[in-house]
N, C-alpha and C positions, 0 to 999 in steps of 0.2 A: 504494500500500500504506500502509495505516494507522501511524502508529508504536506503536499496541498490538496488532500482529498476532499473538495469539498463538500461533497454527497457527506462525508463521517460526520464535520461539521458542520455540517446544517442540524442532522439529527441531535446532535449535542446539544446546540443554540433552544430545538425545539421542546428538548426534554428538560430545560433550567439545569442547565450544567454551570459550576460554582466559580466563579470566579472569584480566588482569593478565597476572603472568608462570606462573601456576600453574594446571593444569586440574583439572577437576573431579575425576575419576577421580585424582586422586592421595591420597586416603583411603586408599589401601589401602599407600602407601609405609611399609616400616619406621619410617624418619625420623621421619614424619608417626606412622604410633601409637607412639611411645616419646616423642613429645612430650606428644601426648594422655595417655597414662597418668600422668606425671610431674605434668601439671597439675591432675588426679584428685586425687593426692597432694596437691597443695598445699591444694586447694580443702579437702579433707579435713581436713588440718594447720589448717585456719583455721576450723574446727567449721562450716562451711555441707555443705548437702545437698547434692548433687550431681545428685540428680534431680530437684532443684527447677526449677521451670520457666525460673527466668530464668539459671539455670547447664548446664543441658541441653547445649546445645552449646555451651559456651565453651570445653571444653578443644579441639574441632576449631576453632574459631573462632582460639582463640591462639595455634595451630599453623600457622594460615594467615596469620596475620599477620607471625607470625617468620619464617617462611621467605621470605614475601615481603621484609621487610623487612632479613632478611642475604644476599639473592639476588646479592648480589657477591662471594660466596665462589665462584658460582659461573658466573662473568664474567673475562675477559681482555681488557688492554686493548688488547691488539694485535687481538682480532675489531673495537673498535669502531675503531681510528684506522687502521687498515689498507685502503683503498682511497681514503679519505677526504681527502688531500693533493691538492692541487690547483699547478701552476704559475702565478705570478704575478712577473713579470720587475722592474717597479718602475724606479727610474732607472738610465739604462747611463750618463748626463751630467751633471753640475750636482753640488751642494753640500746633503749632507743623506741623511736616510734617505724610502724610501717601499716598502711593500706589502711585496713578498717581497724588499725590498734590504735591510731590516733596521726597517721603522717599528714601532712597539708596536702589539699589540691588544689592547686587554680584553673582558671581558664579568663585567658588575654585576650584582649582586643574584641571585646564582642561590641560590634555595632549594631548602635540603636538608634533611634527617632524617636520623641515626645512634641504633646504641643504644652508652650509654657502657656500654663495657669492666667498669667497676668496681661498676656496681649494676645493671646491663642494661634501666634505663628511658633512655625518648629522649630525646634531644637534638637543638634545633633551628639549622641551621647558615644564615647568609648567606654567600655564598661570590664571592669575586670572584678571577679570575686573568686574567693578562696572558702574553704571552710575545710575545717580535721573531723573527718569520722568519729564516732564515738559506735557503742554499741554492736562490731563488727560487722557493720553493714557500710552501702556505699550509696550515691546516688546515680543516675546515669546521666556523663556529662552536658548530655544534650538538657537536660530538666533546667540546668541552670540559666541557660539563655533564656528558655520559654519563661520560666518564672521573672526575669527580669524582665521580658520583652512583656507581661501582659501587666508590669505594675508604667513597663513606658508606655504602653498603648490607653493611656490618661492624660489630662489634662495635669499638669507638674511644676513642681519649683524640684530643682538637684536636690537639696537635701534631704526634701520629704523623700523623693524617688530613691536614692540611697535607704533612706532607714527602712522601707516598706521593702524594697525585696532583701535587707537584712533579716528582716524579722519575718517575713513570710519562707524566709531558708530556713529558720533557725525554728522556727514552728512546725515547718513540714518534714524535715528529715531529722531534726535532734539531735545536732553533731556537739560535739564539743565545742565549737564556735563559728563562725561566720564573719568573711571582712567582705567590702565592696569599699571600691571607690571608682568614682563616674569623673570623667572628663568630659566637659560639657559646653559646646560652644551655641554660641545665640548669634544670631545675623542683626547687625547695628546698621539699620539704614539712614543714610543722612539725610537732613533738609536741605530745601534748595540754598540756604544763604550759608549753609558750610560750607559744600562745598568752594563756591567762592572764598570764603574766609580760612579756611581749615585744608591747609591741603595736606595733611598729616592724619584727616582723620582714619580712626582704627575700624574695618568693618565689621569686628567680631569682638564680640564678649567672650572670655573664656572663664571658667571656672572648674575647680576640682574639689570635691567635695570625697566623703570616707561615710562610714558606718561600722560599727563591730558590734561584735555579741559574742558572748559567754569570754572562751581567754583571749579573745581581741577587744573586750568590754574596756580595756585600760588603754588609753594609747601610745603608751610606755610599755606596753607588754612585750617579749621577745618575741611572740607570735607574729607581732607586726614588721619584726627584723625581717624575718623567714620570707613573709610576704613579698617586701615594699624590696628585697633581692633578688627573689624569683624573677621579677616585674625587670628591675633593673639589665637583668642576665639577659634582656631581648627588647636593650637600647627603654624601656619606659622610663622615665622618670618624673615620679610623682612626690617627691618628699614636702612639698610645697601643698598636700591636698590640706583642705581644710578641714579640720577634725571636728565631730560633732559640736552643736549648739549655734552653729553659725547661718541658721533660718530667717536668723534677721537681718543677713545681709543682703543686699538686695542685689540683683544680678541681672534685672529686666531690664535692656534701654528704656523702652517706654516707661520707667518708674525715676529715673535718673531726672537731677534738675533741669538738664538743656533739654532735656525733653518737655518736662512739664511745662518750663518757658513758651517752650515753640506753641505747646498746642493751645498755653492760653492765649497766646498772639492772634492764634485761628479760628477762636470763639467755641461757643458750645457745642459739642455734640450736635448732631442732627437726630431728634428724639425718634423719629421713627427708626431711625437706624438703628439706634440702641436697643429699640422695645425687640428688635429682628434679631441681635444678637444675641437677648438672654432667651428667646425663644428657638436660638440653636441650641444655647447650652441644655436647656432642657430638655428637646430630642436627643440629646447625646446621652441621656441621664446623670445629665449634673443638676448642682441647686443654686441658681443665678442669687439669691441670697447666700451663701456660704460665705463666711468673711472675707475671704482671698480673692472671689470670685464679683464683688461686689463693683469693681471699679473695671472689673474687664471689658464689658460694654464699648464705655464710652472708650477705653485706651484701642480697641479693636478698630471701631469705626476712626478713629483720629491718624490712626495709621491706613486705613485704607484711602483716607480721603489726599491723601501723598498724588493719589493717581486720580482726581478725580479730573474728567474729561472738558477740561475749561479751556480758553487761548493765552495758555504763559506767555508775555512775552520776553523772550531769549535775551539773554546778558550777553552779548560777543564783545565785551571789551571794546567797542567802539569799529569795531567792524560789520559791516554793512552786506547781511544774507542777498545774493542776487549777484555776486561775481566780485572779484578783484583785478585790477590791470597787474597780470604779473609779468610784461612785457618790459624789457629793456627801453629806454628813451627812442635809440637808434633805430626802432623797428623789430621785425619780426625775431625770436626766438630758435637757434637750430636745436635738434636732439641733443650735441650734442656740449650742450649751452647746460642739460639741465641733469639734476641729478638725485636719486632719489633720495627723499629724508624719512625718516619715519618717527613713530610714538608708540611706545609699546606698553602694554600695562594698564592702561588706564584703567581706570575701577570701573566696576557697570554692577548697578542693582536694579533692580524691575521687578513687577508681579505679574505674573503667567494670566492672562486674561479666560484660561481654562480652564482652569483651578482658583483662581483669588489665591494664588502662596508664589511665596516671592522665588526669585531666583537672581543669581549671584555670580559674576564675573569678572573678567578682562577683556579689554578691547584693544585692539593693533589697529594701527590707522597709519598707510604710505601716501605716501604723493610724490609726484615730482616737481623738483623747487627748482628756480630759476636761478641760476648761478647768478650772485649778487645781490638776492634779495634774501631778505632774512625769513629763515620758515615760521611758520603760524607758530603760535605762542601754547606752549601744553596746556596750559589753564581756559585754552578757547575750546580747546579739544575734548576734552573733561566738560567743561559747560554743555557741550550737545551731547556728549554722552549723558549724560546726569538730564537735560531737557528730554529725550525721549526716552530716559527710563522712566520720567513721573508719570508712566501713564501703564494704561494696561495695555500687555504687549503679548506677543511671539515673538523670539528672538529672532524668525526670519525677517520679518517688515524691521526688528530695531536696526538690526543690521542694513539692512536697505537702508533705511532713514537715515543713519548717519555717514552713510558714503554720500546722498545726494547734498545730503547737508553741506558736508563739506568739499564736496565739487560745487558745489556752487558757489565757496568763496575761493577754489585754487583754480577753476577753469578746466575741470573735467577727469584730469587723469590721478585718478583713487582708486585705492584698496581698501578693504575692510574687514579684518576679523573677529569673531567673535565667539569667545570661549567662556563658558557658563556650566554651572550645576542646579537644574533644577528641581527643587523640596519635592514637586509634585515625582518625582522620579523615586521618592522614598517614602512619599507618607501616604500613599493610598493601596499599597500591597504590592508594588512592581520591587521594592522595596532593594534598588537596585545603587547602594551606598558606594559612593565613590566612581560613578559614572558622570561624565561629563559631554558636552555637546558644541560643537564645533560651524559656525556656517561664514560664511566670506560673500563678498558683493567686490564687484570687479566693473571699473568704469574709464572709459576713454583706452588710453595708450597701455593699461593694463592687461584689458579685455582681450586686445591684439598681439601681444609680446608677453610670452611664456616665459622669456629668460628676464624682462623685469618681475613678473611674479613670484617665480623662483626665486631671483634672488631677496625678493621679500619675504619671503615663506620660510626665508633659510634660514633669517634673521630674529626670527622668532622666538624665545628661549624655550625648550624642551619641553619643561613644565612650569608650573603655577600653583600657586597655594592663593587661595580662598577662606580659608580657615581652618578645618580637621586638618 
């Protein structure tokens, strides 16, 4: 059988076959249309049409994503660690610990997704936990992920998410102790007037948070030697995590002062939009009263209104969208008069207009500059990148957009790459961590000359960090 057998698949389609953890036929769940309509609202609140072709189905689209991605509200961890203990006897003689007599396990690098609590975009977690056997038994390694991935699959702050799959370890299997700690980064999108002013700014929040139980209850315990060396022995280092009690630090840009500045600059919430956000949290089954949960509302909608569908007009430094003379005095320009300059890096943040969740890159931007005249200024270049990320996008049109943009102040001959990782690629079950997406727009003398592209292609650096 082919792997495009479509006859197989159709029958699939017709039988509600499961996508992820959510089948098809679940459109028609309450849940599911009180999310949708809410989302209606929002899109509304941020002047886009809604039956505009690339918004059509996002409000079902963002309903599947949320659900998928809070699907631990509706998970216990006793279904997952319940059969899953194993006997393992370890030394009955000698000197020391082994297996189920009390030796440490870890397991490293487990990536995760949550949405934080306080603005309800995601957050990407690294997760590592340990726990010693007790009682000559073991667990199976795989139990430790799923237990942590169904206390991520919630609405979160780090340290709660730490203590809860500590003690949901430490409850299910009765080891001798239990450590986690989460490395936890948050996506910091800027306003428009940082960027002008701040070209330093950081786009991620990172934090490291810990949890222990029973002989990692101390954090001075040697238990946490054994651990925080294991971790080390494969390049981690965490000695900097933060040790319990520190719930009160705050870790949300949206809770940060320049934040708050900004959104009181931008006046009130849009009430309906709010009413629309705590009537997702309630689909999701959460309690839009819950003290944490109280101010999420308005912080959701203050952030989506980043993108909302208005006519910014563009800051160019005094440069004039519609062309520049970049001709010598003397007349015309030869090939080989000019030569290519480039910008690599620039930041690029945006929200996925199919999802409502943001996504997060770098931009490359060539041209060819006219010997003698000075090339465009990086902070012009950063402005349009930063102008058509405040909207709701696909990376393919922002990509378009900023090559024409800026052919139309160099006179045509541009490249444009763009390199991004997008949330929706992890927070709705494709759950495809550390994938990235790539697309280029090619204009004038580019389009035609393969050996200037290349050599801009080349120039490219390797890779890229974004954050994790």
């Amino acid at each position: 059988m082919g792997a495009l057998d479509e006859g197989h698949l159709d029958v699939e389609l017709e039988n509600g076959v499961k996508l992820g953890c959510i089948e098809l036929g679940f459109e028609e769940e309450p849940e599911t249309i009180a999310i949708k309509d809410a989302v209606k609202v929002l899109l509304q609140g941020l002047g886009e049409d809604i039956n505009r072709e690339g918004l059509r189905k996002t409000p079902l689209r963002v309903a599947k994503a949320l659900r998928e991605g809070t699907r631990g509200y509706r998970q216990t961890v006793k279904e997952i660690v319940q059969g899953a203990l194993f006997p393992e006897a370890g030394l009955d003689n000698g000197v020391g610990h082994a297996g189920g007599a009390g030796g440490l396990v870890i397991v490293r690098d487990l990536d995760l997704f949550s949405y934080c609590e306080s603005c309800l975009l995601p957050f990407q977690v690294k997760c590592h936990v340990g726990y010693v056997p007790s009682g000559q038994r073991v667990v199976g390694l795989s139990k430790l992920s799923r237990v942590a991935d169904v206390f991520a699959k919630r609405l979160q702050d780090p340290q709660r998410l730490a203590d809860e799959v500590c003690s949901a370890l430490h409850h299910g299997i009765k080891p001798a102790g239990v450590a986690v700690i989460l490395q936890c980064f948050h996506i910091h999108f800027p306003n428009l007037e940082s960027v002008f002013l701040d070209s330093n700014h950081q786009g991620w929040v990172k934090v490291l948070v810990s949890s222990g139980s029973g002989v990692f209850e101390n954090d001075n315990a040697e238990a946490w030697g054994d651990f925080l060396s294991l971790l080390k022995f494969r390049g981690i280092n965490v000695e900097k995590a933060c040790r319990r009690h520190s719930s009160d630090q705050c870790w949300c840009p949206s809770q940060s002062s320049s934040s708050e500045k900004t959104s009181s600059n931008n006046g009130a919430a849009n009430p309906g939009m709010v009413t629309a956000v705590a009537s997702i949290l309630r689909s999701l089954g959460e309690d839009p009263l819950r003290k944490e949960l109280l101010a999420t509302p308005c912080r959701f909608v203050k952030w989506l209104m980043n993108f909302q569908n208005n006519n910014l007009e563009m800051k160019l430094n005094g440069f004039v969208c519609g062309g520049m003379d970049l001709l010598k005095p003397n007349g015309e320009v030869t090939p080989s008069e000019k030569q290519i300059h480039s910008e690599l890096n620039l930041s690029c943040w945006s929200q996925c207009e199919h999802h409502l969740l943001p996504f997060h890159g770098v931009v490359h931007v060539g041209y060819f500059c006219t010997e003698g005249l000075n090339p465009i200024g990086k902070s012009l270049l950063q402005s349009i990148v930063h102008f058509y990320g405040c909207k709701l996008q696909v990376q393919e049109r922002l990509t378009r957009q900023i090559a024409e943009t800026v052919s139309s102040l160099l006179g045509g001959d541009v490249i444009v790459v763009v390199e991004a990782n997008h949330t929706c690629m992890i927070s709705r079950g494709i759950e495809k961590i550390g994938s990235s997406t790539a697309t280029i727009a090619v204009l004038g003398q580019f389009s035609t000359d393969p050996a200037a592209r290349a050599m801009f292609l080349q120039s490219i650096p390797n890779t890229y960090t974004t954050g994790g």
